[in-house]
N, C-alpha and C positions, 0 to 999 in steps of 0.2 A: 153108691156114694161113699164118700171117706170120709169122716170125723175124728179131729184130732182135740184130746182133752188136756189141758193142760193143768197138771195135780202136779206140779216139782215144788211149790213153795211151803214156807214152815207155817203159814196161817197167825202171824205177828199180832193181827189184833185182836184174836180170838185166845187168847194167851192168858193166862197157865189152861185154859179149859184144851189147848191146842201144842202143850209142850212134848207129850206123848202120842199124841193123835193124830193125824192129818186129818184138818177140818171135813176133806171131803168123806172121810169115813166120818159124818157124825150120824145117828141113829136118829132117823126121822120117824120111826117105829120099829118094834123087837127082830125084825128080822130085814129093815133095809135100810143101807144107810144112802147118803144123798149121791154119790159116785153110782155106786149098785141101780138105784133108781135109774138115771139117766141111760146108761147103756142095755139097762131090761128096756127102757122105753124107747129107743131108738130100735133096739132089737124088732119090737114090736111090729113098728111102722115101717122098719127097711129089713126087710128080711135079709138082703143081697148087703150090708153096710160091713165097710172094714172100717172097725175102729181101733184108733191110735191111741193108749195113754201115756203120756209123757207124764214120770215121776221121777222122783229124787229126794224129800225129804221123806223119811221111812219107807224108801223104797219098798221093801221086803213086804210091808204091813199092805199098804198098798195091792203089790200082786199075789199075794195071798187071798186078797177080799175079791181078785178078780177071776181066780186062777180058772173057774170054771165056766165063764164068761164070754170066753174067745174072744179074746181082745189082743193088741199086740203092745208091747212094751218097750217103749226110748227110755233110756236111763239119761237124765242130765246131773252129770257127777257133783256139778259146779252151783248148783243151785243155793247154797248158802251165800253167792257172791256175784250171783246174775239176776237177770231179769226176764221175761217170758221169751223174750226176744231171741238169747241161747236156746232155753227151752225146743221153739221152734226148729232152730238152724241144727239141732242134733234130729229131728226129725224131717227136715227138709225133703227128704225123695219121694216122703210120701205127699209132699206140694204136688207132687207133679201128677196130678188125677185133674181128670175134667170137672169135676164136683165135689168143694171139700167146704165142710162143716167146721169150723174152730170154736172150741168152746169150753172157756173157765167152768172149773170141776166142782167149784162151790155154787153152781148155777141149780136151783130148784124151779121146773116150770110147769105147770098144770100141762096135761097131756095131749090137750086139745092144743097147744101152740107146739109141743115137737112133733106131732102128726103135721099139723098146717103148714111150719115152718121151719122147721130145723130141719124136715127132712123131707122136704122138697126141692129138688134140682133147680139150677137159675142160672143165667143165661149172662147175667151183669152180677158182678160185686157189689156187696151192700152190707153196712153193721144193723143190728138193731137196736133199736132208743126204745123209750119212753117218757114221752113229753108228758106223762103227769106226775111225774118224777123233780121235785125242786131240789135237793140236796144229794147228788149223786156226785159219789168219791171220782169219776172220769166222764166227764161230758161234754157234748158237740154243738157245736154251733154250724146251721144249714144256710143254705143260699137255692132257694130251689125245691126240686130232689135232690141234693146233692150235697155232702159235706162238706164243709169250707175248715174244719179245723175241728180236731179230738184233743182233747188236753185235762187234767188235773189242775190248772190253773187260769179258768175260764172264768172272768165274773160275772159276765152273763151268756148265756147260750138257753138251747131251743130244745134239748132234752136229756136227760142219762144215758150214758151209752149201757147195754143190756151184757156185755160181753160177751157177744156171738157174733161172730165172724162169719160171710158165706161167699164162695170164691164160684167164678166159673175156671176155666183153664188158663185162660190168658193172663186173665190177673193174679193168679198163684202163683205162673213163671215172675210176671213179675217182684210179684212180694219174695221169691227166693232171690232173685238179682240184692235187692233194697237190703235182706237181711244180711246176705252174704258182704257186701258192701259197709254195711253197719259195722258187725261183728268183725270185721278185718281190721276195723279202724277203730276199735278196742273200746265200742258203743253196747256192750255185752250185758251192761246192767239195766237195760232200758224194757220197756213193754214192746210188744210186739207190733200193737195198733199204732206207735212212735215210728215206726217202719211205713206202714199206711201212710200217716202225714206229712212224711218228707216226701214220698210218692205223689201228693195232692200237689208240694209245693214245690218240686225239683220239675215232675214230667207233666202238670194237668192233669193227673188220672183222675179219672172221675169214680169215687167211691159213694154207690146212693144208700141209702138209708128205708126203714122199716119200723114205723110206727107201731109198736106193740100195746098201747096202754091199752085195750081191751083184753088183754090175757092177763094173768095170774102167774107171777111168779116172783121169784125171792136169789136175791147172793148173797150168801151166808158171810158177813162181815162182823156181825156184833152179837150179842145175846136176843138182842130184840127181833136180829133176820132168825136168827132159829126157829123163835116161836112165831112167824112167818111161814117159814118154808114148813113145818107141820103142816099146817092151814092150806099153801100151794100144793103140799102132796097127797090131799085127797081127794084134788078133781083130776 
């Protein structure tokens, strides 16, 4: 399988703790920080996994921390002035696998849900939520299985979106059409799941969804997700 991490942004409101640092290097303990976690742990469970990290804010510091990792590396130069959505479309070729994992690089998740789910193959597209989540910065409202709309400006919906992306083949071709499309049409500052939802709304795609609130885990957004994600990264 492929996973692509998406580490290009400056980490805005983890700020000054995040002016020198990309949040995804922050030290969850002396020797691992929350990026390093995530790709030992997929390592783990997929022995056979090519992972993708797209960076850009302190590049260097970044592939440094990965350098012995085996990892591969998209540089998005523009990341001061885009949105995940570039991010992606600089790494787009590697869309085109039968099974690809997408996954915000502030994401902490107990280990027992990236063996279960992150790195298990799937057949249909699907994000994952957590409906025991009330106050989440990007979240979905369902009809079904099935997502009817992701947005930041939902006044009510059915759970948080988790930001983990999981594609089978067909739907990847398509989310490269949707970004290439976006990004042509100078839609560059936008997230990537913003691509997703005109997909919902332009063709019917059906995007389903993955009820996580049994697992354990943290996106590093404020002071408070930090001493969280500790907590997530000892199971």
């Amino acid at each position: 399988m492929t996973y692509i991490i998406l580490a290009a942004g400056k980490g805005t409101s983890l700020q000054p703790l995040t002016l020198k640092t990309p949040k995804s290097l922050y030290k969850l303990d002396r020797n691992t920080t929350v990026l390093q976690r995530m790709v030992r742990l997929i390592r783990k469970f997929d022995t056979k996994a090519e992972i993708v990290v797209i960076a850009g804010f302190l590049y260097d510091q970044i592939t440094r921390e990965l350098e012995r990792e085996n990892v591969t590396f998209v540089r998005n130069p523009f990341y001061a002035t885009t949105g995940s959505i570039a991010s992606l479309w600089f790494a787009k070729k590697y869309l085109e696998r039968d099974n690809i994992t997408i996954i915000n690089s502030d994401i902490v998740a107990e280990s027992k849900l990236v063996e279960e789910i992150f790195c298990k193959p799937t057949d249909v597209p699907y994000v994952l939520v957590d409906s025991s989540k009330t106050e989440g910065k990007y979240n979905v409202q369902v009809n079904g299985d099935r997502i009817c709309v992701m947005s930041k400006e939902l006044s009510s919906f059915y759970a948080q979106y988790v930001s983990v992306t999981k594609l089978d083949a067909v739907s990847a071709r398509f989310l490269i059409e949707e970004i290439d499309d976006m990004v042509n049409g100078e839609m560059y500052n936008q997230l990537f799941e913003d691509a997703l939802v005109q997909m919902i709304f332009k063709n019917d795609f059906d995007l389903y969804y993955k009820d996580i609130k049994d697992y354990s885990w943290a996106e590093v957004d404020n002071v408070d997700d930090l001493i969280r994600a500790k907590e997530v990264q000892k199971n």
